[in-house]
C-alpha positions in Angstrom: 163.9 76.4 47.7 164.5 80.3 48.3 167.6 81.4 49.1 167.3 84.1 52.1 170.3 86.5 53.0 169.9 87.8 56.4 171.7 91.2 57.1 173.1 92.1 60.8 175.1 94.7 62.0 176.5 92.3 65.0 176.0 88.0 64.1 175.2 87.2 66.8 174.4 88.8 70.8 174.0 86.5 73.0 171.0 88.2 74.2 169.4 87.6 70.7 169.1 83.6 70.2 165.4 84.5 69.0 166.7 85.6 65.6 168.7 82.1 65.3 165.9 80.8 66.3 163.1 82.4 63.4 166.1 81.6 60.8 166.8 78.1 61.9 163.0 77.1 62.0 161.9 78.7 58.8 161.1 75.8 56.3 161.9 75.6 52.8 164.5 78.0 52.8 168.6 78.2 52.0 170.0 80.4 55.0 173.0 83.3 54.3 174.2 85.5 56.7 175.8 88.8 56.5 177.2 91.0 59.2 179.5 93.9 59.8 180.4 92.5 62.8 180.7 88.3 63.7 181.0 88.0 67.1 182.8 85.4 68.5 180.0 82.5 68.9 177.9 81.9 65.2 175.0 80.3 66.0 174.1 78.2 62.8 177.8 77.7 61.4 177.6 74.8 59.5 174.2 74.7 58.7 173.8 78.3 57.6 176.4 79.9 54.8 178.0 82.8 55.8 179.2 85.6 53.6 183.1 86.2 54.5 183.7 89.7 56.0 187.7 90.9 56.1 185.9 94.0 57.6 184.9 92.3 60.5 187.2 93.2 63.3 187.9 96.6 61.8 184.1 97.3 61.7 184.0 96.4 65.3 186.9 98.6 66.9 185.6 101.5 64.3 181.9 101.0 66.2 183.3 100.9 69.5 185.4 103.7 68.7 184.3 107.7 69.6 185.5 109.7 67.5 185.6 112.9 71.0 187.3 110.5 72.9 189.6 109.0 70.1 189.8 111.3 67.5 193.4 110.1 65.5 192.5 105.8 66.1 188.8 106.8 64.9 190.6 108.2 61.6 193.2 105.7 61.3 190.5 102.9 61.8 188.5 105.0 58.8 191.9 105.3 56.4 192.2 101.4 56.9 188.8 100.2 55.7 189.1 102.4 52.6 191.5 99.4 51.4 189.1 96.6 52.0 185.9 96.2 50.0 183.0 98.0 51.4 180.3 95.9 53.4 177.9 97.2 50.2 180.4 96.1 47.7 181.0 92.7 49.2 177.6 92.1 49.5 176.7 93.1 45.7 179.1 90.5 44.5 177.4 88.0 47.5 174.3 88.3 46.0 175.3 87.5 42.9 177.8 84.7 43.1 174.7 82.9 45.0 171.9 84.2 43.5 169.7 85.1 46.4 166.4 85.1 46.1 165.3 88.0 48.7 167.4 89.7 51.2 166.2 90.4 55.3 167.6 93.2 56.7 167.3 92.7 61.0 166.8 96.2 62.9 165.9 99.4 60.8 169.7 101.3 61.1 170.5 98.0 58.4 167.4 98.0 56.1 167.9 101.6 55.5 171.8 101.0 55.1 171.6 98.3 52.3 168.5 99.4 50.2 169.8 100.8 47.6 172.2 97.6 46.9 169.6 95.3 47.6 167.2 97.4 44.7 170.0 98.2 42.2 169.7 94.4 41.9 165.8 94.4 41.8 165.4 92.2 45.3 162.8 91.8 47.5 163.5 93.7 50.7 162.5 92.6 53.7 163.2 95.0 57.3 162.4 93.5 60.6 162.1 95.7 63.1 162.6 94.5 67.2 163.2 97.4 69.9 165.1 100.2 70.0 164.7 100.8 66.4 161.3 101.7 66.7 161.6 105.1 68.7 164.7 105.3 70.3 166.2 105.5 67.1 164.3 108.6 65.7 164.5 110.7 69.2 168.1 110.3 69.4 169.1 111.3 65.5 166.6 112.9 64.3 167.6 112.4 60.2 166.1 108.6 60.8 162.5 110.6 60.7 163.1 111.3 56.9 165.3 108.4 56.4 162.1 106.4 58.0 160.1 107.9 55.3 162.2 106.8 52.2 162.7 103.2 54.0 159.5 102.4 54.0 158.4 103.9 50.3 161.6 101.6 49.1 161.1 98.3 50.6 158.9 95.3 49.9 157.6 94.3 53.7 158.0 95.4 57.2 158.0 93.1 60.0 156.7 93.7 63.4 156.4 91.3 66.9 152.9 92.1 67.1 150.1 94.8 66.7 151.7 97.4 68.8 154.8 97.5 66.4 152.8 97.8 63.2 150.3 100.6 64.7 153.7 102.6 65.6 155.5 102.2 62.6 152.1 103.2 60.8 151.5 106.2 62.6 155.3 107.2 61.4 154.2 107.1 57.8 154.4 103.5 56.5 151.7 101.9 54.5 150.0 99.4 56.7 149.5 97.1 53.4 153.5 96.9 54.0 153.5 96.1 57.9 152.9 92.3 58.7 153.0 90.9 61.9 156.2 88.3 62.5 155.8 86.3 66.0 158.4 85.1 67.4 158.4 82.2 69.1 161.1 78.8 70.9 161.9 76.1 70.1 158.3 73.1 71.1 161.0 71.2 73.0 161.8 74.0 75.4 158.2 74.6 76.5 158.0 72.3 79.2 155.8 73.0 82.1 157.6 72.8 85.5 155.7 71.8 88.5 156.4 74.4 91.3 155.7 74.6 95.2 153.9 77.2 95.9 152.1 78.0 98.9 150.5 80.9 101.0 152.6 83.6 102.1 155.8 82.9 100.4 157.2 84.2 97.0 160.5 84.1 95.1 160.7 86.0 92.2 162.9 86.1 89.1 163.8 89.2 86.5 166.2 88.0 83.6 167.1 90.6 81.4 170.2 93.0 80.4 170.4 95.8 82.6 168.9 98.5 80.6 166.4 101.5 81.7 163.4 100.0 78.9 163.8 96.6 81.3 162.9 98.5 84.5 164.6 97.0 87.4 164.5 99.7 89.1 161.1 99.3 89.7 161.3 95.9 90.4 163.8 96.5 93.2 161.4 99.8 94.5 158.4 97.6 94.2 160.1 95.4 95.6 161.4 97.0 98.7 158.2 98.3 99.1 156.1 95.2 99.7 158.6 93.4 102.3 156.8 94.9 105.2 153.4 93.2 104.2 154.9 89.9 102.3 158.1 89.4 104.1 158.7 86.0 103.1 160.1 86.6 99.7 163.4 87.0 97.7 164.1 88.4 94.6 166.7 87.0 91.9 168.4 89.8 89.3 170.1 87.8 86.5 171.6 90.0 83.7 174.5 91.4 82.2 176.0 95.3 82.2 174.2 96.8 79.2 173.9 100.4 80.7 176.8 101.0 83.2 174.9 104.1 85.2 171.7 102.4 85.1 172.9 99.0 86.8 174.8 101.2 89.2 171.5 103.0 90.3 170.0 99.9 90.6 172.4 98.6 92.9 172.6 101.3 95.1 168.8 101.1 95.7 169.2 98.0 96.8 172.2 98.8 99.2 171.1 102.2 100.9 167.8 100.0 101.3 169.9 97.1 102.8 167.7 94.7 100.8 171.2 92.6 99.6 169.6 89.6 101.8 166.3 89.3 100.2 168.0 90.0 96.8 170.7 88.4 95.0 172.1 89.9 91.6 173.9 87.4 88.8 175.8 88.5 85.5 174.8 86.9 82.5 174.3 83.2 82.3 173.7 80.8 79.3 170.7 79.5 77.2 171.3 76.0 78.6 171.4 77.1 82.4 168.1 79.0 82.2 165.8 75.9 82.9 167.4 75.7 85.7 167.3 79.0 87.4 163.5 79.3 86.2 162.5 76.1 88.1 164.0 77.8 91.5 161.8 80.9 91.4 157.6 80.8 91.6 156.5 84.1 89.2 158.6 85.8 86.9 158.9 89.7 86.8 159.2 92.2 84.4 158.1 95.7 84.1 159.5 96.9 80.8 158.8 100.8 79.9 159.8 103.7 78.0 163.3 104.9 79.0 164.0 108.6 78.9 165.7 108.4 75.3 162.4 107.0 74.1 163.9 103.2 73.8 161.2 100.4 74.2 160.3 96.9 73.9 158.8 97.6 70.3 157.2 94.3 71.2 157.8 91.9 74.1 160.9 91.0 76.0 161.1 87.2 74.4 162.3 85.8 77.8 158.9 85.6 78.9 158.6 83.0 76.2 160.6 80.5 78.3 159.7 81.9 81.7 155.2 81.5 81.1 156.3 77.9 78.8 157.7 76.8 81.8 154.4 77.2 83.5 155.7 80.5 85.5 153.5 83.3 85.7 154.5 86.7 84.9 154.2 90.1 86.6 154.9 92.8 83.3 153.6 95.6 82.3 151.3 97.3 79.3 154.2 98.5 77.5 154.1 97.7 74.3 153.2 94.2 72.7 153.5 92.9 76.7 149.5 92.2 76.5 149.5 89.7 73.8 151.9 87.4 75.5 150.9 88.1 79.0 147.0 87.8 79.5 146.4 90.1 82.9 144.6 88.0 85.3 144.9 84.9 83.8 148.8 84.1 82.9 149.5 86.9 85.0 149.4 90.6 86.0 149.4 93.7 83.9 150.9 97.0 86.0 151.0 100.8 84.5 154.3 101.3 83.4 157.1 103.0 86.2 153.8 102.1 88.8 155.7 101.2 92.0 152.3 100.7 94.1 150.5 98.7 90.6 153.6 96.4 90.9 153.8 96.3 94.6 150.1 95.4 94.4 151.0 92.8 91.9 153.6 91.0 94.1 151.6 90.8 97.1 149.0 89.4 95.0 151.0 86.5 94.2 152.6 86.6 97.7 149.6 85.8 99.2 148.3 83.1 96.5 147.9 79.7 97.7 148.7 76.5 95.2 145.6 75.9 93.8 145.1 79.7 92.4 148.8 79.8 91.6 148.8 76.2 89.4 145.5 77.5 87.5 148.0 80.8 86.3 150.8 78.4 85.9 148.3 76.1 83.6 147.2 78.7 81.3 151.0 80.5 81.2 152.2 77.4 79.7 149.3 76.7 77.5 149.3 80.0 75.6 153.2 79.8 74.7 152.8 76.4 73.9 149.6 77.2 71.4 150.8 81.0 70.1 154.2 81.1 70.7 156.2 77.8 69.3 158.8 78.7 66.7 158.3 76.2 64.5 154.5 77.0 64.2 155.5 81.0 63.8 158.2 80.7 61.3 156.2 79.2 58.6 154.5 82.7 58.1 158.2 83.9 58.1 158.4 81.5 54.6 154.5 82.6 53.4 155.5 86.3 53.6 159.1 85.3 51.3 157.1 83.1 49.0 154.5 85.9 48.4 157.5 88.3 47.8 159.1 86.0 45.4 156.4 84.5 43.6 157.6 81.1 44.6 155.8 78.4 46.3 157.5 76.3 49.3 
């Protein structure tokens, strides 16, 4: 059995249950996890072995800390982790006490952080790459352009979501013998088709996602808006929680200088176990992901689509990024141009206007592809191919 250290920066967001899910369905494998941060949930305690971190909160007030705004608790957070092991240190000594087998580095900022640990002790490196780390990263510091460049000479395997990722990361200067495609993927038992009413002339619609500009409520709201006077039978459901303060502002003020707050209703956050539920209350799921203006992105697909098309839900997205391998346009749903308020208006009043018998032939084939490309347990089993070929072990 190989023994697989997975590397965070934050264990875990609640917004990223698809990396507990790859971990926890990839067979034939002994699971460790290492982070600079644990959060207060830790999906997989008990099952999973987790390095200890005394770091931990320290790392977490230092990250949250700006140095402009805070300049003497940024320095006194700094002069009180130089008395604790080093996350590098600590994780040398990890390695070795358990002797791991290969190491998984999740997002590129961590890869590139523990490579030169991870070599020293001649390990397979693995980085897995998800979003932001793709081209936000590089436009905003530019150093991660060279530091890019030495990642990808020093480690084993790059993972992407999809084609889209690997193409990018390619065209940045990584070997595309190193850049293997990673799906992601739920859990079989949560791709249950839900039978939905839906009949001509009447619509509700659901977005779930953090509000961030690479989401792209704000053209969900405008597109919205903007279709009422031709489908006005409709209402829209926002579910998500405060990722970008200024950007869920704007959103809301659309929607109030628009006086659309009765054909919309906005929720925070709200648990795994509760999204079932809200999915089965809505006909056609929505989301129009694109580039935000400091270049972050989807890098592949926003995974809630996995549970929105399983549950038999079509999906109004976008061409952004790896979006057109998990949402077929014009058969599990519709493909806009990205920031296109009339594509997406267009869209909506397609679906507006749908009667049952068009709508349960979408809602057919939106379950049917999750349930044959996108289960877990079907996707992590590359997940343990790609560590066996690394290791020269066989499952």
């Amino acid at each position: 059995m190989i023994k697989v250290l997975h590397i965070f920066n934050h264990y875990l967001p609640k917004t990223e249950n698809w990396a507990y899910q790859l971990i926890s369905n990839t067979p034939e494998c002994e699971q460790h996890i290492a982070s600079k941060v644990y959060l207060n949930t830790l999906p997989g305690q008990g099952v999973f072995k987790f390095m200890d971190n005394p770091l931990s909160e320290l790392e977490s007030e230092d990250q949250q800390t700006d140095w402009k705004k805070n300049i003497f608790k940024k320095a006194y957070i700094r002069a009180s982790k130089q008395f604790t092991k080093s996350f590098d240190s600590q994780l040398e000594e990890y390695i070795i006490e358990n002797k791991i087998d290969i190491v998984h580095a999740h997002f590129a900022n961590m890869g590139w952080e523990v490579q030169e640990t991870v070599k020293k002790l001649k390990l397979p490196l693995v980085v897995s790459f998800y979003g932001w780390d793709y081209e936000m990263l590089p436009h905003i510091k530019p150093e991660w352009k060279s530091r890019f460049i030495d990642m990808f000479a020093k480690v084993d395997m790059i993972l992407t979501e999809g084609e889209h990722g690997k193409e990018t990361l390619v065209s940045k200067g990584c070997a595309a013998e190193k850049v293997k495609v990673q799906k992601l993927g739920i859990e079989k038992s949560l791709i249950n088709s839900i039978t939905r009413d839906k009949q001509e002339n009447d619509l509700n619609l659901i977005q779930i996602a953090s509000f961030t500009e690479k989401k792209g409520q704000l053209y969900t709201v405008k597109a919205f808006g903007k279709s009422l006077s031709v489908c006005p039978s409709m209402h829209l459901t926002l579910i998500g929680d405060n990722r970008e303060e200024a950007y869920q502002k704007e959103v809301l003020d659309y929607v109030k200088v628009n006086k659309l707050q009765e054909k919309i209703t906005i929720k925070d956050f709200i648990p795994y176990a509760e999204l079932e539920s809200q999915l089965s209350k809505h006909h056609v799921f929505i989301h129009p992901s694109c580039y935000a203006a400091n270049m972050n992105c989807e890098g592949g697909a926003p995974t809630i689509i996995f549970n929105a098309a399983g549950s038999g839900m079509p999906t109004i997205g976008t061409t952004h990024c790896d979006i057109p391998s998990l949402v077929i346009d014009g058969k599990t749903g519709v493909l806009s141009a990205e920031k296109s308020i009339d594509d997406l208006a267009k869209s909506i009043s397609t679906f507006y206007k749908m009667g049952s018998e068009d709508y349960n032939v979408y809602a057919k084939a939106s379950h049917e592809h999750i349930a044959k490309n996108y289960c877990i347990e079907e996707n992590a089993k590359k997940l343990s191919d790609y560590y066996n070929m690394l290791t020269n072990k066989t499952a």
